[in-house]
C-alpha positions in Angstrom: 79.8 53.7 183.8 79.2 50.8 182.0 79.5 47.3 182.2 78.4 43.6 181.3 77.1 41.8 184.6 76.3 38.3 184.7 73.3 36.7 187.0 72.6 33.8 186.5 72.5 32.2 182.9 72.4 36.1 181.8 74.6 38.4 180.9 73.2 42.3 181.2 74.2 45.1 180.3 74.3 48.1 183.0 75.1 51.1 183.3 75.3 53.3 186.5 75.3 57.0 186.0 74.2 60.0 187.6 70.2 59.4 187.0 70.9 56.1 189.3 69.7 57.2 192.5 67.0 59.3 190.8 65.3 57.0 188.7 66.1 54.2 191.7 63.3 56.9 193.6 60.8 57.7 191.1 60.6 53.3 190.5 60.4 52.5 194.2 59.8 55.3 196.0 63.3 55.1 198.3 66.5 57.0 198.7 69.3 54.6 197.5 71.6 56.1 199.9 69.9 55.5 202.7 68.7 52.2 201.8 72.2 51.6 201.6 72.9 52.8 205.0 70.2 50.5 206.0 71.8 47.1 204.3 74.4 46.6 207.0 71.9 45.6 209.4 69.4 44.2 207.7 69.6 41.4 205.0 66.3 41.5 203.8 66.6 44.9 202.8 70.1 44.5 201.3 68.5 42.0 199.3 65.8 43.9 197.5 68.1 47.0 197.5 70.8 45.3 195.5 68.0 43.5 193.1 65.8 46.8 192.6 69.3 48.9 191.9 70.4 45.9 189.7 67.0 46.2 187.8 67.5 50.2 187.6 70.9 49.7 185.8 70.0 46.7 183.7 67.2 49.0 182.2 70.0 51.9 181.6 72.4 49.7 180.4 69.8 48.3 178.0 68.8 51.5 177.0 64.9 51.2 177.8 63.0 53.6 178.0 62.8 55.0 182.0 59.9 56.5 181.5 57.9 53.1 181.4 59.4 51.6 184.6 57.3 50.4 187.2 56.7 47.5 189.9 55.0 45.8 187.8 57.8 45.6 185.1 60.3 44.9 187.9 58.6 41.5 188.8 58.3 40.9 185.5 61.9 41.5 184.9 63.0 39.6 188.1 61.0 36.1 186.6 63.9 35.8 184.7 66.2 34.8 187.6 66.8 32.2 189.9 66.0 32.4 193.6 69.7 33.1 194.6 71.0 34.7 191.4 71.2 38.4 192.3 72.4 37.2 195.4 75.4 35.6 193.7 75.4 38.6 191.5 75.4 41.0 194.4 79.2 42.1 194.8 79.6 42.7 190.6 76.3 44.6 191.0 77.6 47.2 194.1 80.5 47.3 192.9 79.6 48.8 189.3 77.5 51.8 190.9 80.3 52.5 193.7 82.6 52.8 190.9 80.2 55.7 189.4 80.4 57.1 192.9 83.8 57.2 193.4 84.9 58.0 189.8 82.4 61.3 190.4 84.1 62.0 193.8 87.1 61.8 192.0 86.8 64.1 189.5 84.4 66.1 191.6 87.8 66.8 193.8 90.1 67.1 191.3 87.5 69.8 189.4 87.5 71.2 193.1 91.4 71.3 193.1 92.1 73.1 190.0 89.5 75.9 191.0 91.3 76.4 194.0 94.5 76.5 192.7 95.8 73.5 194.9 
């Protein structure tokens, strides 16, 4: 799924796909999902989860090449922002890769469905 998200004074293109939570490891070295579990009760780590999964999509979306991702190009890439901006940016940012996940449930069930006859 794509879409145009706006931090700050920029305007990025992401994308959010299946490779998401894959390339999100091989960068940092974390399961999304349970980083995500993990943001509920902790801020800090909501934080840096929703910038580092902002970064993975903003690389997709721009069509770089994923190969060449590292830490050292996600500080680089976050120098761009203000301190609050992916803050601000955060809801716009979830939101784009739970719609990937739920539009894959979706048709996940529906593929499920018609296999089954239901």
């Amino acid at each position: 799924m794509y879409r145009e998200i706006k931090i700050g004074e920029h305007t990025l293109p992401m994308s959010a796909n299946g490779a998401t939570p894959i390339r999100y490891r091989m960068i940092f070295g974390k399961d999304l999902i349970s980083e995500f579990q993990q943001v509920e009760n902790n801020y800090s780590v909501a934080i840096d989860t929703i910038s580092e999964l902002a970064f993975v999509m903003a690389q997709a979306g721009s069509k770089a090449d994923m190969d060449k991702l590292n830490m050292n190009a996600y500080v680089t890439w976050l120098e761009q922002f203000e301190p609050f901006d992916l803050t601000n940016a955060a809801e716009s940012i979830v939101d784009l890769y739970m719609s990937n996940a739920q539009v894959s449930s979706e048709v996940k069930k529906k593929a499920r469905d018609a296999v089954s006859g239901s």
